[in-house]
C-alpha positions, 0 to 999 in steps of 0.5 A, a space after each residue: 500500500 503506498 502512502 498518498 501524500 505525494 499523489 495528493 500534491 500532484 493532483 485533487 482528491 475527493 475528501 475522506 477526512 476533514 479538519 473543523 475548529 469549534 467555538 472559540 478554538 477550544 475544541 478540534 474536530 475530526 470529519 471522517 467519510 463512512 467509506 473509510 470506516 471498514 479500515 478504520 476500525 480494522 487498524 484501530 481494532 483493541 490491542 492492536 500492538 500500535 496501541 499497546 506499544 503506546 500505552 506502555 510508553 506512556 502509561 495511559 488508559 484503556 484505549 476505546 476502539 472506534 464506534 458509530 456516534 460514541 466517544 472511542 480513543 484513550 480515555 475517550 478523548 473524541 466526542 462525537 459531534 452533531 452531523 449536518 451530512 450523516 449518511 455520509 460523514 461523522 465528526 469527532 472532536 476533543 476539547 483542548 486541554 487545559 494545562 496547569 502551572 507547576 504551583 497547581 495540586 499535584 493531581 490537576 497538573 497530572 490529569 492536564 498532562 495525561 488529557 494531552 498524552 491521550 488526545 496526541 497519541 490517539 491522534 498519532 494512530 488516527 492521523 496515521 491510519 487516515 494517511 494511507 486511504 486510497 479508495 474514493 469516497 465520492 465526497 464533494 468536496 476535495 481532500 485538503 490536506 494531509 498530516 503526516 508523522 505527528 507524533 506523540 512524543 516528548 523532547 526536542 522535535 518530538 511534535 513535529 509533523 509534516 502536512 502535504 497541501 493540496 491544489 485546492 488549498 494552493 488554488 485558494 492562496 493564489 487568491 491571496 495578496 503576497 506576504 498577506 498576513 491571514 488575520 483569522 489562522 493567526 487569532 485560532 492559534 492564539 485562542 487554542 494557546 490560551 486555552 491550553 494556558 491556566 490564565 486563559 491568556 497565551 503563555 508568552 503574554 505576546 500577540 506578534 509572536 503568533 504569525 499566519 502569512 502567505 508569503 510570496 510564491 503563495 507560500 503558506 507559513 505559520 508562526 507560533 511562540 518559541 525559538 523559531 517554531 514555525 510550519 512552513 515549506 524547507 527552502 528546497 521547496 522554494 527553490 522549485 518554483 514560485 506559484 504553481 496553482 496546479 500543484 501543492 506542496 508540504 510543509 514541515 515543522 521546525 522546533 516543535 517540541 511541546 504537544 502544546 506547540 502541536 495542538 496549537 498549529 492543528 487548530 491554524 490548519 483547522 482554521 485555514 480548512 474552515 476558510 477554504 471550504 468557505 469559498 475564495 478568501 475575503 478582503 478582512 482575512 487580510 492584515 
């Protein structure tokens, strides 16, 4: 079975999962296509030996395998969500943890890191099955991106991952004025960090370290707090060639080393999805 991330910058695809962001960026949504189901739940089968392995790693919970319109992972982190289209899509989201300070009970800030640990490592085994789909759904709608690799572990660039854009998304960007700053992408970030921070506010206290931009060449770029934690395309990448609509490319993290880095920049690319399932980008997207 080859991977599908190459395929899916070289050419559209009918979508088999999608990215949503809740209310106020404090939840994450995952739509998935029925016609995927049948090898989700072969590969997410209750001890499967990717789910021991993890759980022996990080010392979680149980793991919920996966059912129709109930909550399933570690600890059941994935809620189900109220679906518009449901003979053909289910939606699953989890809400964005809140982590506590080091002055917090010994037991609060234990459960906050265990919710994070769960919802990365169900995400890993998720993300990872989805990666490989290579059926066609029928969707409407075109596949819009992909994320490869995320991880679910901790050190240096354990929460890296890589995302393969497609031609829609790039089709979107070519709408867009170069090196426009994507006000909506930048304010998901920031509300997704404040709501994994006790204060309620983002953990650096600083706005202008959050950047979304599309960059000249239709280079999408995202920019989170951190010594140079950015999503965005290496310079061999650019060196191939400037805007090319017809095409997408990937992106690759640098210097992701917390899971709350991760979850931060999902919520971006589930902001960036919401805009391109919109329509064309709008004059107030632009800052």
């Amino acid at each position: 079975m080859t991977i599908n991330s190459t395929a899916l910058v070289r050419q559209d695809r009918p979508a088999w999962y999608e990215l949503t962001l809740g209310s106020k960026g404090q939840t994450i949504g995952i739509r998935i296509h029925w016609a995927v189901w049948p090898a989700l739940i072969s590969y997410l089968r209750s001890g499967a030996a990717g789910i021991r392995h993890r759980q022996e790693r990080f010392d979680l919970p149980d793991f919920v395998p996966p059912e129709k319109s109930r909550a399933w992972g570690f600890s059941e982190v994935l809620s189900p969500m109220e679906e518009d289209d449901p003979e053909n899509w289910q939606g699953w989201n989890f809400e964005l943890p809140t982590l506590l300070t080091i002055h917090s009970p010994d037991k609060a800030r234990v459960k906050g890191l265990t919710i994070m640990r769960c919802i990365r490592s169900t995400l890993e085994l998720l993300l990872g099955n989805l990666l490989y789909w290579e059926g066609n759904t029928g969707a409407t709608g075109n596949q819009l991106l992909l994320i490869n690799g995320l991880g679910a572990g901790i050190g240096r660039e354990a929460a890296g991952f890589d995302v393969d854009l497609s031609p829609a998304i790039i089709r979107w960007l070519a709408h867009c004025p170069d090196e426009a700053r994507l006000i909506p992408i930048k304010l998901a970030m920031i509300q997704a960090d404040a709501k994994m921070c006790s204060t309620g506010t983002p953990h650096t206290g600083r706005h202008w370290d959050f950047e979304a931009s599309c960059q000249r060449g239709k280079w999408l770029m995202l920019r989170i707090p951190g010594s140079a934690c950015t999503l965005g395309p290496g310079e061999d990448r650019r060196a191939m060639g400037a805007e090319r609509p017809d095409r997408g490319y990937t992106l690759s993290s640098h210097n992701i080393d917390a899971g709350t880095d991760q979850l931060t920049l999902l919520a971006g690319l589930a902001k960036l999805c919401e805009l391109v399932r919109l329509g064309p980008p709008r004059q107030e997207y632009f800052g």
